[in-house]
C-alpha positions as CSV (number, residue, x, y, z in Angstrom):
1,X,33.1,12.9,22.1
2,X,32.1,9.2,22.8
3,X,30.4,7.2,19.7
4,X,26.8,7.1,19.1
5,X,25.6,4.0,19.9
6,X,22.3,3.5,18.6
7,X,19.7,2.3,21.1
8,X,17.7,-1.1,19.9
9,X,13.7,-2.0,20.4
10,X,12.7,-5.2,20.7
11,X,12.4,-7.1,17.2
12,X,8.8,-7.0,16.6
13,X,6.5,-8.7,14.2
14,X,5.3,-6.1,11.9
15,X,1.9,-5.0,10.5
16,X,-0.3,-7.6,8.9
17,X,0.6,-7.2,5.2
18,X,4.0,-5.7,5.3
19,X,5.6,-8.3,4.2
20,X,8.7,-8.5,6.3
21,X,8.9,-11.2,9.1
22,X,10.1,-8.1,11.8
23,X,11.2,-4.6,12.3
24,X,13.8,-3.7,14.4
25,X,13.9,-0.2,15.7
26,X,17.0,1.8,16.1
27,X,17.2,4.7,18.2
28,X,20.0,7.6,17.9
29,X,20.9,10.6,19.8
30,X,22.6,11.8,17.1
31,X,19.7,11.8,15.0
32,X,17.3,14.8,15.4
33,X,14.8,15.1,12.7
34,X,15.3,12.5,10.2
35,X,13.6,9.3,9.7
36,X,14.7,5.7,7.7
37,X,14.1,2.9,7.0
38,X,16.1,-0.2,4.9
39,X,15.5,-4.1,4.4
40,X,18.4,-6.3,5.8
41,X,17.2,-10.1,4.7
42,X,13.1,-10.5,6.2
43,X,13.8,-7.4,8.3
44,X,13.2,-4.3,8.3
45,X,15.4,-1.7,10.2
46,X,13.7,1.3,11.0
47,X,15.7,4.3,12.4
48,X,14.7,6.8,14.4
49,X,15.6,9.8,17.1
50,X,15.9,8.8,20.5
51,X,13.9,11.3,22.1
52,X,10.5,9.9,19.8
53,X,7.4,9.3,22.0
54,X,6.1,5.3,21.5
55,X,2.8,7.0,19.7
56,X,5.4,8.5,17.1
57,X,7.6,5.8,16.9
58,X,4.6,3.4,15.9
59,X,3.2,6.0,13.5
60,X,6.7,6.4,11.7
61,X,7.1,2.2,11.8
62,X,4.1,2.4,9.7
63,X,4.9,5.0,7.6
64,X,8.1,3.5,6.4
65,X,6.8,0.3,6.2
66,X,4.2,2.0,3.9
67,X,6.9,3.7,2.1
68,X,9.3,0.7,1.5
69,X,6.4,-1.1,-0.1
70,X,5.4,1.6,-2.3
71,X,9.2,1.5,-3.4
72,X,9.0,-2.2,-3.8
73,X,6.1,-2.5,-5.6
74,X,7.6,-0.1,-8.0
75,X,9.1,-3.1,-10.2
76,X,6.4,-3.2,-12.4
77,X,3.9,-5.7,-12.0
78,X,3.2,-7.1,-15.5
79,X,-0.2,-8.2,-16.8
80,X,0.5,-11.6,-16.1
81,X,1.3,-11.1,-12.5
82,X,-1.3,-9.0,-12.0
83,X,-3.8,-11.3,-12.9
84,X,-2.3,-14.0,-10.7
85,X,-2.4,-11.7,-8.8
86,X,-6.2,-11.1,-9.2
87,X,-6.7,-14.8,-8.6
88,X,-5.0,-15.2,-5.9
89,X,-7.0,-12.5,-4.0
90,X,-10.4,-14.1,-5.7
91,X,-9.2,-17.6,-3.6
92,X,-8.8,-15.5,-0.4
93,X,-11.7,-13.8,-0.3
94,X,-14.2,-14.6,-2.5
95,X,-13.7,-18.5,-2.8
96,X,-12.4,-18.0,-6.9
97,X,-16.2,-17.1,-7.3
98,X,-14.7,-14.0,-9.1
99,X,-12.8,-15.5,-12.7
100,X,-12.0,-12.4,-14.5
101,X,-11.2,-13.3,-18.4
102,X,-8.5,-10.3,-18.3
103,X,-6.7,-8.4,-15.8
104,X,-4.1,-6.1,-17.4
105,X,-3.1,-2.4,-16.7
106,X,-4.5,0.6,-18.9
107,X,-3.3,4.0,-19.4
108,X,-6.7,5.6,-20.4
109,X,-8.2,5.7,-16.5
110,X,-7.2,8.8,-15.1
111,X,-10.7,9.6,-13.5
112,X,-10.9,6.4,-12.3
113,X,-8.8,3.8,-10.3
114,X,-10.2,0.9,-12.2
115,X,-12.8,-0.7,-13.6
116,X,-14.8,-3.5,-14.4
117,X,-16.8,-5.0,-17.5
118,X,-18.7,-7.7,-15.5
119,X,-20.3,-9.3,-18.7
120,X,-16.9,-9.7,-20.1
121,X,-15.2,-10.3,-17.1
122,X,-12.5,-7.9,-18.0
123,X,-11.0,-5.8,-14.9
124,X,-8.7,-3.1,-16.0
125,X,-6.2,-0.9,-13.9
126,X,-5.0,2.4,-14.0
127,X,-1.1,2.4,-14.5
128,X,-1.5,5.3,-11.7
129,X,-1.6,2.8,-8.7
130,X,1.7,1.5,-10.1
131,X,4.1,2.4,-7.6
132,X,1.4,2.7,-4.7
133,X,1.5,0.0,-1.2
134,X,0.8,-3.4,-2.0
135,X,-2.6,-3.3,0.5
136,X,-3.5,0.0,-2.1
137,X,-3.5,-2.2,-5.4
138,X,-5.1,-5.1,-3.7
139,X,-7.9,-3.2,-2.9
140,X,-8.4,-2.1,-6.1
141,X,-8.5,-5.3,-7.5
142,X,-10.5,-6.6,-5.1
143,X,-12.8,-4.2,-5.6
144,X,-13.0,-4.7,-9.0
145,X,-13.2,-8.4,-8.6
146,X,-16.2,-7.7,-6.4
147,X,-17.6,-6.2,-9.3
148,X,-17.8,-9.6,-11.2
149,X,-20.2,-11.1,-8.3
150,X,-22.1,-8.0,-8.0
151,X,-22.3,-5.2,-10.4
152,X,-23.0,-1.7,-8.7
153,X,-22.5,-0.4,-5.2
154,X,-25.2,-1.5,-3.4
155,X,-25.4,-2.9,0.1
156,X,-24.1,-6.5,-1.1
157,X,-21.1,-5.3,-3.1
158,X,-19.9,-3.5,0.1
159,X,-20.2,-5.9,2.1
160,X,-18.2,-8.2,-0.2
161,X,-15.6,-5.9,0.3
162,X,-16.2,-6.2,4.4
163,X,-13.6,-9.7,3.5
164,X,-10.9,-7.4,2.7
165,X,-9.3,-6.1,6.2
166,X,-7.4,-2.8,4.3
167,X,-10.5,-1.8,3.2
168,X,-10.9,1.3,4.8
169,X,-7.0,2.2,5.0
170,X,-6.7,1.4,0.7
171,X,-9.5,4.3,0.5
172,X,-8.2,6.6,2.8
173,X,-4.9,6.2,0.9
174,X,-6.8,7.1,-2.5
175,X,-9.1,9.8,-1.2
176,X,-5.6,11.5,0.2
177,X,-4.0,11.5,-3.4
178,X,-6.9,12.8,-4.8
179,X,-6.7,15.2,-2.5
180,X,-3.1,15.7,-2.8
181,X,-3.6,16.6,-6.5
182,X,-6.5,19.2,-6.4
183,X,-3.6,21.1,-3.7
184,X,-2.2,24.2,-5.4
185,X,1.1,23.7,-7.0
186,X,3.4,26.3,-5.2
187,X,6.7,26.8,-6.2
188,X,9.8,25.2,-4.7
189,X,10.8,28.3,-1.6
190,X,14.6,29.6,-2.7
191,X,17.6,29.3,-0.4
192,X,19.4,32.8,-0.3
């Protein structure tokens, strides 16, 4: 039987926010089912069946690319770097009108994904988004940040958060764990 040689897509830049310069997609025959994805320098080598529609092929660039970060992000961000972090996104979207006094991670917020004490300026974090996409923890803190220029919900606070472009997409992410873990628990099926 002839080698498998994998089919190649065109290098393409990547989602805003993925932080990889491009993805290369790599199509097999010999693949069936299976999707994966690996970093080789500022790319990102995404492989996949060759009989994958272009719909799916996007949707699984995205997913792995979501994936990869999560896995990524997974070196613990310290306090430190998590308020530099916090800074950082106060410069890009708020001007540094938001100057939290603390940023740090917490242990005691499983209820909540953070929160803020605006007359403090303390924003804390739940050590739950630790391991989640980058865009997932930036909203958060954004959020939170937001929360030091306006406390509450109202109309102003959200559209504070209109700045943020991953706005939607970090919530849908959070309302689908949430949902995730109110799913029954069933146990693993047995091979015989």
């Amino acid at each position: 039987m002839p080698a498998d040689h994998p089919q190649r897509s065109v290098t393409s830049k990547p989602p805003r926010g993925s932080g990889t310069s491009a993805v290369e997609v790599r199509r097999s025959s010999r693949r069936s089912r299976t999707v994966s994805a690996y970093r080789e320098g500022d790319r990102t080598i995404v492989l996949i069946p060759a009989r994958m529609s272009e719909a799916e092929e996007r949707r699984w660039v995205t997913v792995m690319l979501d994936k990869l970060a999560a896995q990524e992000s997974r070196s613990i961000l310290g306090d430190s770097e998590l308020a530099e972090r916090a800074e950082r996104l106060s410069m890009q979207y708020f001007d540094g009108r938001a100057r939290p006094t603390s940023v740090r991670w917490v242990t005691n917020q499983n209820t909540r994904w953070g929160s803020c004490t605006p007359a403090e300026g303390s924003i804390r974090l739940s050590h739950r988004l630790q391991g989640m996409p980058e865009y997932v923890v930036d909203y958060v803190l954004v959020h939170e940040l937001a929360h030091l220029l306006v406390p509450g919900h109202g109309p102003r606070f959200w559209r504070l958060l209109e700045a943020y472009p991953k706005t939607e997409r970090a919530r849908g992410y959070l309302e689908g764990v949430v949902a995730a873990d109110r799913l029954p628990h069933l146990p693993a099926a047995r091979e015989e």
